[in-house]
N, C-alpha and C positions, 0 to 999 in steps of 0.2 A: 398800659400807657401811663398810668398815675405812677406806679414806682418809677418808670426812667423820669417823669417831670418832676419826684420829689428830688432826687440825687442831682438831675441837672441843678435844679433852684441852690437846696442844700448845700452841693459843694462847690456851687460857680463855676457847672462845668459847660456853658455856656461861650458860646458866642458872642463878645460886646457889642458885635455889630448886630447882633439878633436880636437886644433891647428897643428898640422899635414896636411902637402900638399897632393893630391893624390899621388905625386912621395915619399911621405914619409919624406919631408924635415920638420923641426920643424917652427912655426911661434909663434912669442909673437907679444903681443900688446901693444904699449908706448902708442900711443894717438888714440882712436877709430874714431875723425874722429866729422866732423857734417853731419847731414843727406844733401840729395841733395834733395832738393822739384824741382824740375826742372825735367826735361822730364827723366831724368836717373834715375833709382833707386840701390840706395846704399849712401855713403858716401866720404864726401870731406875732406881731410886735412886730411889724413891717416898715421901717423906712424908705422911703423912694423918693427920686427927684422925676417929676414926670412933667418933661416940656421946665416951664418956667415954677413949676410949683412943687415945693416938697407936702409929701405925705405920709400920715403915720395912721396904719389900721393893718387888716388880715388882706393875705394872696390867699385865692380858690384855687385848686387844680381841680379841673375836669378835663376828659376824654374830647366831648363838646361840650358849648358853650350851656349849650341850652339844659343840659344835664343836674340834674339837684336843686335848680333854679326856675323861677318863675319870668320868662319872660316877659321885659317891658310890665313889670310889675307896680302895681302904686300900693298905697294903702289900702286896699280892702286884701292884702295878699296877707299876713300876720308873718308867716314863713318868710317873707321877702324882708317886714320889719326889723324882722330877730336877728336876721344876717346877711343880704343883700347892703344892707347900707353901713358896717365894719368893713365890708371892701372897700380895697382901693386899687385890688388889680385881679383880675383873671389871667392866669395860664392855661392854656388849652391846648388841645391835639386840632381840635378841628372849632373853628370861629363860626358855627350853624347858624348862630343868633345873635342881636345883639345884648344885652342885659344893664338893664336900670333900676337904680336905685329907688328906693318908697316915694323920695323927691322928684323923681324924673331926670337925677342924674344917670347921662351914663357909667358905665364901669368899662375901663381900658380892659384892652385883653394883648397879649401875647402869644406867638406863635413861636417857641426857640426852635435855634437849630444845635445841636448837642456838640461840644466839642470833642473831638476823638477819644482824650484821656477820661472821657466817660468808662470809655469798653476795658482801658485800662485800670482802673478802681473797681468796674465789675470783677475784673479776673483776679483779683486780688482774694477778693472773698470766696470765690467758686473754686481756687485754688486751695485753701483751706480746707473746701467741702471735702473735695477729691481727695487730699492728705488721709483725711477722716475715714474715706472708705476706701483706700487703697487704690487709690487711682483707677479706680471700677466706672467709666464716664458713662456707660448704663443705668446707673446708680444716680450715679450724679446728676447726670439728665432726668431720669425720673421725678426726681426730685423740687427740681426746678422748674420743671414741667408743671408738677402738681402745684408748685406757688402759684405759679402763672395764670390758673384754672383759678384759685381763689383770687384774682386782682379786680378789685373794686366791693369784693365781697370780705374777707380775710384772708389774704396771703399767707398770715403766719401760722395760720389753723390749717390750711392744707397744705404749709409743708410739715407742721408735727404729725398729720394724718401722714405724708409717704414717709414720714421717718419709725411710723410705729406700723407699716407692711410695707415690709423689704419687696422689691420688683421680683423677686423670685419666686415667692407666693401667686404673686399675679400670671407670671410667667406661666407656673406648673397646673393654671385653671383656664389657659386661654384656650378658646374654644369654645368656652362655656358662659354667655356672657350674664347668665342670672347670674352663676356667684361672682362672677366679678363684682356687679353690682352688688351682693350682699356681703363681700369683704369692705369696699367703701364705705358700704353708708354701716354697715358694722362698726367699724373701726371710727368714726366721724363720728359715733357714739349717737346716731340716729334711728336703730332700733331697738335701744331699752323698755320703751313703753309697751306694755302687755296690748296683743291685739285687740281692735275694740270693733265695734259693730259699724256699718255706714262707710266713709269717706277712709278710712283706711282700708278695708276691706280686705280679699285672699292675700293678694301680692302682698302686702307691708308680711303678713303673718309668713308668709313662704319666706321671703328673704329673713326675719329673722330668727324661720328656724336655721335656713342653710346658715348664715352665719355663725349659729354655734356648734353647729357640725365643723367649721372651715376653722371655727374659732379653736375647738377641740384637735383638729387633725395636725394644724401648725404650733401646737401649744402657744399659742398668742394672751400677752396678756389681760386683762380685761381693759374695756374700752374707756377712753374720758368722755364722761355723758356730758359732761358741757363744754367740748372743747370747739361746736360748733353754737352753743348757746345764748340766746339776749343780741342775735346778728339782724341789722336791718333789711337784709335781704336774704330771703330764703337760699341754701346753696346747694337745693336735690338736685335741677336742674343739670346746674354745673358739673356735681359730683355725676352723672346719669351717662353725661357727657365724655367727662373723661373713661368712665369704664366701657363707654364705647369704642373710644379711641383705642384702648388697650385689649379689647376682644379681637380688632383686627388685627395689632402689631407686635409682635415678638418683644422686639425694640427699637426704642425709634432714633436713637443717638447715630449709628451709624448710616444713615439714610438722610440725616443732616449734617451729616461731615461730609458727605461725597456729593450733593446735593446743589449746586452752582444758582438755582432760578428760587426764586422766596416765594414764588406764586404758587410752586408744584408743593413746595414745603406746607403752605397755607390749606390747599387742598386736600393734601393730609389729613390737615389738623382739622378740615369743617367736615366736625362731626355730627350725627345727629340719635339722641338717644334713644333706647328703645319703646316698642310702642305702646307700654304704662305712660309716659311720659310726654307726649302727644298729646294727654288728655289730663294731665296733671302738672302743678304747678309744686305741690309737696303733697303728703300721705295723706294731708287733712284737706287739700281743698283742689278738686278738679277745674279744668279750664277748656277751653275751646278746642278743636282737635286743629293741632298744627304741626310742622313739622320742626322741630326746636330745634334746628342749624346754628353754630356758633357764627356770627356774626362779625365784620369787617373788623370793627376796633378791637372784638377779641382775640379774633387772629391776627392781629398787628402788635397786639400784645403780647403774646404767644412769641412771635418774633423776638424783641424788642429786648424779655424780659428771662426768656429762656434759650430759643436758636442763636441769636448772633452772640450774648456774652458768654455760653457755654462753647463756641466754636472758639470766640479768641482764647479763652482760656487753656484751650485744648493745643491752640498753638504757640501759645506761650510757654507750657509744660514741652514739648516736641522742639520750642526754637523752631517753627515750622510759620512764617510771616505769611503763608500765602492763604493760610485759614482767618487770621487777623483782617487780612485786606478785605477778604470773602463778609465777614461779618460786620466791617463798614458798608462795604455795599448791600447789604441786608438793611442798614438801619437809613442810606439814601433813599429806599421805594416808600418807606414809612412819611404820614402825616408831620411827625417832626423831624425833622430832614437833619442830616451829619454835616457840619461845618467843616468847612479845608481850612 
């Protein structure tokens, strides 16, 4: 959800009539701002006209409100000091909370609705992908998939992880869902550490022998150990997740092309990983036994950020509009809803 609301902010592909607060105040945009590559996500150098006042400070994006942020925070929060009060506007998927300043100001939020020529900027670039791999939309999807799986965590590390094991490798192990799992978190460059005693225990050591077997057999070549490294959020989880979803499915591109309801698509995608992972949160520190289901906004992300821009693209390649139309209405059942 945070990638389609940087690209909506980013390249104004917004709605005017969606500049609207929740409280109903009007907002325009003078200067949108440069992204923040830094631990925050949104943008810096913000000009806005909000209601009768202009303002200059940072847009948050979050998923919800409530997300990253201390609700109804004052001073005794330090976290709220540092960056709750540089706001001057919230974007959001879902408005849970409201959120205020150290002052006890509020902070506006936003709820866009995405203008069409979003899905057309997506397909621009996933057209390129395709180029890249030969119009292989298996490949492609894979791909975009695996970004999807790191959103909120690093996107850009889990697509260098699918671009450094090709779906064919995954393909020729399904069935077997340890190695799948020890080709991910192999290649994610998450088990170089020699095993140790305690809280990583059999399994880490099991997976990283299969992975150098898996690693041997594909002549693969050695992994980037920090290509998941210094991340605020752990991404075993995540990673645990997706080789779930891949133990079940051959591929999953053609099943979202012919595919008409976004709910059955969802369904799919809620996956749950296997059961090390129930009891773990990463190698080093166990957790309550639950059942780790991917979650609402992640599957809406999943949508948002792989199903519907890899469909239009798919009929933009084909001249084929009724897969385009199919993937507007994909991103209408979503929190941020598609503008006419």
């Amino acid at each position: 959800m945070e990638d389609l609301l940087h690209d909506i902010w980013e390249h104004r592909l917004y709605m005017p009539a969606s500049l609207v607060t929740t409280r109903g105040i009007p907002v325009s945009v003078i200067d949108s701002g440069i992204r923040n590559l830094n631990q925050r996500s949104g943008f810096l150098n913000v000009k806005l006209r909000i209601g009768d006042t202009t303002r200059v400070g940072n847009v948050e994006i979050r998923r919800k409100a409530s997300d990253g942020m201390q609700p109804h925070c004052n001073g005794n929060h330090p976290a709220c000091d540092r960056f709750c009060d540089s706001v001057i506007l919230l974007l959001v998927g879902e408005n849970d909370t409201e959120v205020y300043r150290s002052d006890g100001q509020l902070i506006p939020q936003i709820l866009l609705s995405v203008s069409p020529s979003w899905l057309s900027l997506r397909a621009k670039s996933i057209l390129l992908l395709a180029k890249e791999y030969n119009y292989d939309w298996n490949e492609v999807f894979y791909i975009l998939l695996t970004r999807s799986f790191g959103s909120g965590i690093h996107p850009e590390a889990f697509e260098r992880l699918a671009r450094s094991l090709p779906l064919r490798y995954i393909r020729k192990q399904r069935g077997i869902h340890f190695q799948i799992e020890a080709m991910l978190f192999g290649r994610a460059g998450l088990l170089e550490d020699e095993p140790g005693e305690g809280s990583q225990g059999d399994y880490y050591g099991l997976l990283r022998q299969e992975y150098r077997f898996l690693r041997h057999k594909f002549g693969l070549s050695p992994s980037e150990a920090s290509l998941f490294g210094h991340l605020c959020r752990s991404p075993h989880v995540r990673l645990a997740q997706l080789a779930s979803l891949w133990y079940g499915h051959d591929t999953l591109f053609s099943f979202v092309r012919d595919e008409d309801d976004p709910e059955k698509i969802k369904e799919v995608f809620r996956v749950c990983p296997s059961d090390y992972w129930q009891t773990h949160d990463n190698f080093h520190r166990r957790s309550e036994r639950q059942e780790k289901y991917l979650g609402e906004s992640a599957l809406c992300s999943l949508l948002v950020n792989a199903a519907a821009p890899v469909l239009f693209a798919y009929g933009e390649q084909h001249r084929l509009p009724a897969y385009g139309e199919r993937a507007g209405r994909f991103l209408e059942c979503l929190p941020v809803t598609l503008g006419r």
